[in-house]
C-alpha positions in Angstrom: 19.7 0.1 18.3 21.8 1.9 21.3 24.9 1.7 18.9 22.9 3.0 15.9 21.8 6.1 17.9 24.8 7.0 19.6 26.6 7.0 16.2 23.3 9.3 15.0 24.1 11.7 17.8 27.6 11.7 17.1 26.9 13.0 13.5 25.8 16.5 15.4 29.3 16.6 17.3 27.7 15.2 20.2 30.3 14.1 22.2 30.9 10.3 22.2 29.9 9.3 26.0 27.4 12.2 25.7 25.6 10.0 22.9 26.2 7.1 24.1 24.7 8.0 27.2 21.7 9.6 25.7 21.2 6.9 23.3 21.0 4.1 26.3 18.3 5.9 28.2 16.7 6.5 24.9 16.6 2.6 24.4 16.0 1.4 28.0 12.8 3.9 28.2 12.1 2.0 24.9 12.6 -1.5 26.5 10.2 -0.2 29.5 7.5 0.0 27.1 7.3 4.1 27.0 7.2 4.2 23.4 6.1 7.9 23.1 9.1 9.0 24.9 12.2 6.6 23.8 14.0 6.4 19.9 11.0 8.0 18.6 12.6 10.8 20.0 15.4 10.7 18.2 14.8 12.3 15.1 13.1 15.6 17.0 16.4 15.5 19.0 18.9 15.3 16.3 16.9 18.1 14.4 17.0 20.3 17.4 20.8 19.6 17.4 21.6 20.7 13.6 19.3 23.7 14.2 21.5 24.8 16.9 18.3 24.9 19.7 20.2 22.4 21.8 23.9 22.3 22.3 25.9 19.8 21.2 28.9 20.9 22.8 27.4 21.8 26.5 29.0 20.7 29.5 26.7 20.9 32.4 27.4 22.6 35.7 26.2 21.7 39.4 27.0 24.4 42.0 26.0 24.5 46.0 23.7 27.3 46.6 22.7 26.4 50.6 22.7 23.9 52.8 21.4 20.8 50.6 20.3 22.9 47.9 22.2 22.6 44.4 21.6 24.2 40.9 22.8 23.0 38.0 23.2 25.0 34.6 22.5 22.9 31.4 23.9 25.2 29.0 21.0 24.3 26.5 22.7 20.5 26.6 20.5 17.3 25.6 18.3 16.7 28.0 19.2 12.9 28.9 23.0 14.1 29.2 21.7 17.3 32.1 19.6 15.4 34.2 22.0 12.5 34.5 24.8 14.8 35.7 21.8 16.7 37.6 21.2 13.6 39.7 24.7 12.0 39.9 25.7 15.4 41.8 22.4 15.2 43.8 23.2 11.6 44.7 26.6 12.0 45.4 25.3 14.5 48.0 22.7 12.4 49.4 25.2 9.9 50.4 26.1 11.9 52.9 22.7 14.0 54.1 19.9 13.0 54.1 17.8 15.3 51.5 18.9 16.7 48.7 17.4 19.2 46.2 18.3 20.4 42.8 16.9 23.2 40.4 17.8 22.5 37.0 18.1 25.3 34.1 18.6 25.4 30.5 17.8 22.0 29.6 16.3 20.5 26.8 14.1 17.7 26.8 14.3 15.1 29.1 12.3 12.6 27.8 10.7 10.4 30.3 11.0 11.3 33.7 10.9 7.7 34.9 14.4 6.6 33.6 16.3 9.0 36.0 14.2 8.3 39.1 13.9 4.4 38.9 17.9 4.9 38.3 18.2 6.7 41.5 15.7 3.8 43.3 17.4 0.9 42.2 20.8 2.8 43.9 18.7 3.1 46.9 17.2 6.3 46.8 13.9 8.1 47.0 14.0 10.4 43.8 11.3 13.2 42.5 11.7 14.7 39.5 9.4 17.5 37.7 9.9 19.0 34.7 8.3 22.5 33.1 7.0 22.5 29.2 5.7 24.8 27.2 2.0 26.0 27.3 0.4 22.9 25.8 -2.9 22.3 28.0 -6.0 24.0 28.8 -9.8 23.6 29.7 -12.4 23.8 27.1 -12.9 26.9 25.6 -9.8 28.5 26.6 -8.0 30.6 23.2 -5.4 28.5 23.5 -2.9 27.0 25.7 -2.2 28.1 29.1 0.0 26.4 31.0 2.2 22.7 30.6 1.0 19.4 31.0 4.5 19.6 33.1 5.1 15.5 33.9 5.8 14.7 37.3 7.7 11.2 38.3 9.0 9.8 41.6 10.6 6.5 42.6 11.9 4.1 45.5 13.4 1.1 46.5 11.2 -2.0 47.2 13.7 -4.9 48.9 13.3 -8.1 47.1 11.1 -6.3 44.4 11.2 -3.9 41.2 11.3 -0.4 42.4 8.1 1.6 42.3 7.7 4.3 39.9 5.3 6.6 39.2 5.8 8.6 35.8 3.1 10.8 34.7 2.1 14.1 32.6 -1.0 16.5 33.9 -2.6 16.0 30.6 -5.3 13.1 30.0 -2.5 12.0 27.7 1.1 13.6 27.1 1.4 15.7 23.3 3.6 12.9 22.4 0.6 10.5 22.0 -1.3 12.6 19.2 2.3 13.2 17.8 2.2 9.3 17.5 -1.2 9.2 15.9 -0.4 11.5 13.1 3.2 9.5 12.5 1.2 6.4 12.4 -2.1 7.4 10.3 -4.4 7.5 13.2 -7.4 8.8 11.8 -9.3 9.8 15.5 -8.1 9.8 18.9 -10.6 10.4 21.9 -12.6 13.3 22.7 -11.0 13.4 26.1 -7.4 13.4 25.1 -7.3 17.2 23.9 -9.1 20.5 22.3 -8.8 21.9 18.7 -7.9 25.7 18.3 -10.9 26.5 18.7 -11.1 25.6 22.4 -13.3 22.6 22.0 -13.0 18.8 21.9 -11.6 17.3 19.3 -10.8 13.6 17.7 -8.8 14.8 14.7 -4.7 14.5 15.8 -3.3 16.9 13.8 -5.9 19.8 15.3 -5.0 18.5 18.7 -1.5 19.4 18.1 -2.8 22.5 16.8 -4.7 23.2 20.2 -4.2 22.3 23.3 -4.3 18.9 25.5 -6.5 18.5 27.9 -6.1 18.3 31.8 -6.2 15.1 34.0 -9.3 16.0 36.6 -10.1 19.1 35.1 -8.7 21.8 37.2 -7.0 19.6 39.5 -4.6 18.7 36.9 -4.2 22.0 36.2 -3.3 22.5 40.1 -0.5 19.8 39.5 0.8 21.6 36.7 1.0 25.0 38.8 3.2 22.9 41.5 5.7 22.1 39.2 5.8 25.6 37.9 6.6 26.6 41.3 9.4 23.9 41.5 10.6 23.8 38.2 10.3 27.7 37.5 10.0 30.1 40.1 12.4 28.3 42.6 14.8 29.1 40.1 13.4 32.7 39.4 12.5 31.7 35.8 10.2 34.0 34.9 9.8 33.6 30.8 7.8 30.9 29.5 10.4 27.8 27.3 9.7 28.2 23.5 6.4 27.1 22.2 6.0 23.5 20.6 4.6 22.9 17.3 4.1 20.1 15.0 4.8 16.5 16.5 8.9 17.8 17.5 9.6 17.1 20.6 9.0 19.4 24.2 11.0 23.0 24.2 14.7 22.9 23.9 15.1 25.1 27.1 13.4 23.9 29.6 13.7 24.2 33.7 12.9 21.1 35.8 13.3 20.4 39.4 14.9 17.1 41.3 14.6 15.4 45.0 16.7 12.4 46.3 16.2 11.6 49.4 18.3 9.2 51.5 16.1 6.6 53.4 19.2 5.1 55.1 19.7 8.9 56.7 16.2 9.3 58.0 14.8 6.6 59.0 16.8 3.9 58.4 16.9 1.8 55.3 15.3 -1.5 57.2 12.6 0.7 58.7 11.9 2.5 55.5 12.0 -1.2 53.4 9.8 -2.0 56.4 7.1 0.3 56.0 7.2 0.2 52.1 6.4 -3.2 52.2 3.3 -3.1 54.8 1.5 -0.6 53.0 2.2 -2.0 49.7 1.4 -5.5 50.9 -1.8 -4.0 51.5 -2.2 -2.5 48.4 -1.2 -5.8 46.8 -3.7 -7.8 48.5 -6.9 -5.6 48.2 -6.2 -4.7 44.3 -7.7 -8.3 42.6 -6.5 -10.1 40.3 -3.8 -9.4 37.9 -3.2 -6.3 40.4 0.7 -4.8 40.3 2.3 -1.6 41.7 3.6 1.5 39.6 6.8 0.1 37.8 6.2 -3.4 38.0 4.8 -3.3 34.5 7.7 -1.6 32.9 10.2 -4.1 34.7 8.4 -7.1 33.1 8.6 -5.1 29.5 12.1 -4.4 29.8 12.9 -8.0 30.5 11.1 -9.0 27.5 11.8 -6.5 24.9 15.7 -7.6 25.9 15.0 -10.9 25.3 12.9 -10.6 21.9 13.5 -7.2 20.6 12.1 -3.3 20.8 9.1 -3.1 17.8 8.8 -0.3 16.1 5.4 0.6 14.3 5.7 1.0 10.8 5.7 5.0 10.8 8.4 5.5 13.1 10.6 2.8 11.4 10.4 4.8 8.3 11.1 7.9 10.3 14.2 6.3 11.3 15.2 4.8 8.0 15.1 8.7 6.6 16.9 9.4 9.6 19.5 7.0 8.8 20.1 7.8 5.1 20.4 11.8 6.7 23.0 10.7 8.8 25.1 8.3 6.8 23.7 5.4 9.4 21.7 2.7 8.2 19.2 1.9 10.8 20.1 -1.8 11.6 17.3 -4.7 10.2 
């Protein structure tokens, strides 16, 4: 599948480690069981490539703008391809000072949020990363979208154990769920997940992507959402909103997010910080019943599983990327 993808990408004059690096965090968000957010990505990124949204050709571009404060310039690049140089630069840095930020610009999507943090965790970092979307959520009976559902995602070490990670939207759901019920044939989808256009509560998929999704805690998800827009926008001085989304494509193809890595072997000290992750989550462990696990364990489990027996792929998106295939002169592999 990783092969298959990369040689997709490459159809678009992607360049060759630039697929090859998208396609891998493609599959491994796959093998971690994020279904919304790995290959079935792939076609809405390879159409945003021949239209010209994103740049095939961009070479991202990290510069120091204060004391551990960088900002890198995507140049409208694939998403997957920004954030990894995004956070290699940040990481780099942190090897050396403690805390490290990084506004991010011109980006396209980035998929899930997850893959670049637990990356940074599981090279001994604490990582944050935020990311800004178009207007896709509101509360009921709002005209129409008002703000993104702009995901949010952190990560850090546990010794002995799977990182932790943490990898969520400020919707009830993220867009690409309803996107997946209309690929699939879903005829309903809760009440809760989002509104029609005309501001109310709908089960019908393809009116939710029509409307707007709706907010985790009401306006406390919203609150979230304004955070990032502070991190992900304004600390950049981004003041116009990315391109609006429509049908089940993908998130904007120039986007603004914002990244953190802290060093835990420059502040406290790597065996006090292992130390104190493992009391409170001990705790956590112990008090959460039966069955209980931490934020990431999950997807660890998943990812040794699905490399053992194999990524499956629902019946819609398989023919999605059969067409896919046939486009692009790449049979998808049985």
């Amino acid at each position: 599948m990783q092969d298959w993808a990369s040689a997709v990408l490459a159809t678009q004059g992607v360049d060759s480690a630039d697929a090859a690096l998208t396609a891998r965090l493609l599959v491994r968000t796959s093998l971690r069981g994020i279904d919304t957010h790995g290959i079935a990505r792939l076609p809405g990124y390879v159409d945003r490539l021949a239209s010209g949204e994103v740049n095939a050709h961009a070479t991202p571009r990290t510069e120091e703008a204060g004391p551990g404060w960088l900002r890198c310039d995507g140049q409208g690049g694939l998403g997957q391809v920004v954030a990894h140089h995004a956070f290699e630069q940040a990481m780099a840095r942190a090897r050396q000072q403690p805390l490290v930020a990084c506004h991010v610009r011109a980006t396209g999507h980035l998929g899930a949020l997850s893959a670049y943090v637990a990356a940074a965790a599981e090279q001994g970092f604490f990582a944050f990363l935020c990311q800004r979307t178009p207007p896709v959520m509101a509360l009921p009976g709002a005209s129409g979208p008002v703000i993104g559902n702009n995901p949010l995602a952190f990560a850090l070490p546990v010794a002995g154990r799977a990182p932790l990670v943490f990898d969520m939207a400020n919707s009830v759901v993220a867009r690409g769920h309803a996107a997946q019920a209309v690929r699939e044939g879903q005829a309903a989808i809760p009440s809760e997940w989002a509104l029609g256009p005309d501001g109310q509560p709908t089960t019908d998929p393809v009116r939710a992507l029509q409307g707007a999704m709706q907010p985790i805690a009401g306006h406390k998800g919203l609150g979230l959402a304004m955070l990032v827009e502070c991190l992900a926008a304004s600390m950049g001085g981004i003041a116009s909103a990315p391109d609006a989304v429509t049908g089940t494509a993908g998130s904007a193809a120039n986007a603004s997010a914002f990244a953190l890595v802290v060093n835990p072997a420059l502040t406290t000290g790597r065996e006090t910080f292992d130390a104190s992750v493992s009391a409170w989550l001990q705790t956590y462990l112990s008090a959460g019943g039966p069955g209980v696990r931490y934020p990431g364990q999950r997807q660890a489990m998943c990812e040794q599983q699905r490399s053992r027996d194999g990524i499956p792929l629902p019946a819609g998106l398989r023919a999605e990327l059969q067409t896919l295939g046939e486009r692009t002169g790449h049979t998808l592999p049985a």
